[in-house]
N, C-alpha and C positions, 0 to 999 in steps of 0.2 A: 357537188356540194349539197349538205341537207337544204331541204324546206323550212323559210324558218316558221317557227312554231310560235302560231294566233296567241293573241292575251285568252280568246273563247276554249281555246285546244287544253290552257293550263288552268282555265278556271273547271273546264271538266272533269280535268286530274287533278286538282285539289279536291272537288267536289267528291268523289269517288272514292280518295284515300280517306277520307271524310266518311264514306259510309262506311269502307272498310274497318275500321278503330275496335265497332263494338264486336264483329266476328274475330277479331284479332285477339281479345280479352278474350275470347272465348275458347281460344285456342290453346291460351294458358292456364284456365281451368282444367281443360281438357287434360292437355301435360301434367298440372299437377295429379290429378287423380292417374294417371297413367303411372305414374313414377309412386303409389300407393298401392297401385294392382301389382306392380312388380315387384317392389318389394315386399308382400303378403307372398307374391307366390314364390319366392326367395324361399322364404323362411318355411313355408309348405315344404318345397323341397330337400332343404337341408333337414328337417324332422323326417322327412320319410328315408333320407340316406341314415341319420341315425336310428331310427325303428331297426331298418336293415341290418345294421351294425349287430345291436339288440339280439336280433331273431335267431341270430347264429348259436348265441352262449345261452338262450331264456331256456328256459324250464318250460313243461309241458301247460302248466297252466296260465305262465304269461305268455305265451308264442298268440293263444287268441287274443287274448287283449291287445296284443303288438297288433299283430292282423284286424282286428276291427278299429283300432285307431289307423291302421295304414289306407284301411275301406275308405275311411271319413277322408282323409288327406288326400287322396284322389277324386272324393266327390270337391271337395275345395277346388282342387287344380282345377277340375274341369269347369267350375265355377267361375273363377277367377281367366282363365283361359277365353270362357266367351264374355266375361266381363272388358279383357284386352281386346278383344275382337273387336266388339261392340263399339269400345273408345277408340280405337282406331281409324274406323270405319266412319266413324261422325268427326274426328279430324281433317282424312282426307276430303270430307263430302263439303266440311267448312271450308279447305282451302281451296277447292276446286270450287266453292259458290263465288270467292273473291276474286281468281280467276276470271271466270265468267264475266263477274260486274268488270272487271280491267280491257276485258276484249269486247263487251257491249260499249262500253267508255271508247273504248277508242275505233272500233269499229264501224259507232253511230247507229248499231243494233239494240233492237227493243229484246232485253232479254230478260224482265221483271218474271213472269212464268219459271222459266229455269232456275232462278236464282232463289225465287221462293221454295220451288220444287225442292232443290237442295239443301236447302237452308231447315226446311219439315226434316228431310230424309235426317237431317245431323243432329236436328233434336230428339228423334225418337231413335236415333240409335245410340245418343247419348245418355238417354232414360233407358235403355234397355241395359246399358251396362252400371248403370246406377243399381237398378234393379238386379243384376247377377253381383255386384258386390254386398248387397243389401241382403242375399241370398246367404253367400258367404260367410257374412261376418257372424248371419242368426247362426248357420250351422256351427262355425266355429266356437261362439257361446255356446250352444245346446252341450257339444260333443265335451265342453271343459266338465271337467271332474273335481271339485274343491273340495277335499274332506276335514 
């Protein structure tokens, strides 16, 4: 039969889920720019299979302009690519810091250190994918042609 469980035990775990809340909101920021990286690179990709399409029937002198718009749409991918990386990578680092505070919580472990540590690591990998879509989108405007 379990142990029963202190009023101290649930007021720790309220306590906790308590601090969890605001990494939680964060996680959904997170997903939504996540769900904007993918769809950008979507649409990257469907334009490069059409280029391709393109490249077959062009004429000599649209084959480069195919080919340098295919340049740019590659440097996008690869843009966007570590922009997902990047968002990724500061998700996991979030859920693994609320982790951490659930098994400090219940373990009775001082793990403020770790949690902070974590918590940096998910902001700056969160700004780093900020910054490769911010990359992105300048290339994406430069490369646009409106005559």
């Amino acid at each position: 039969m379990p142990a029963p469980v202190s009023d101290q035990t649930i007021y720790d775990i309220s306590h906790v889920i308590q601090l969890s809340v605001a990494p939680v909101f964060l996680l959904t920021s997170i997903g939504t720019i996540l769900g904007v990286l993918s769809t950008r690179l979507a649409r990257i990709v469907d334009r490069a299979r059409a280029l391709k399409d393109l490249l077959e029937t062009a004429s000599e002198v649209r084959i480069a302009a195919i080919q340098d718009e295919m340049h740019t749409l590659a440097r996008r991918r690869n843009l966007i690519n570590l922009a997902i990386t990047f968002g990724t990578t500061a998700a996991l680092l979030v859920c693994v810091s609320i982790a951490t505070v659930f098994l400090g919580a219940v373990m009775k472990a001082g793990v403020a250190g770790a949690v902070a540590s974590l918590f940096i690591l998910a902001m700056a990998a969160f700004v780093a994918a900020l910054v490769f879509f911010l990359r992105e989108i300048l290339l994406a405007v430069r490369s646009l042609h409106l005559a």
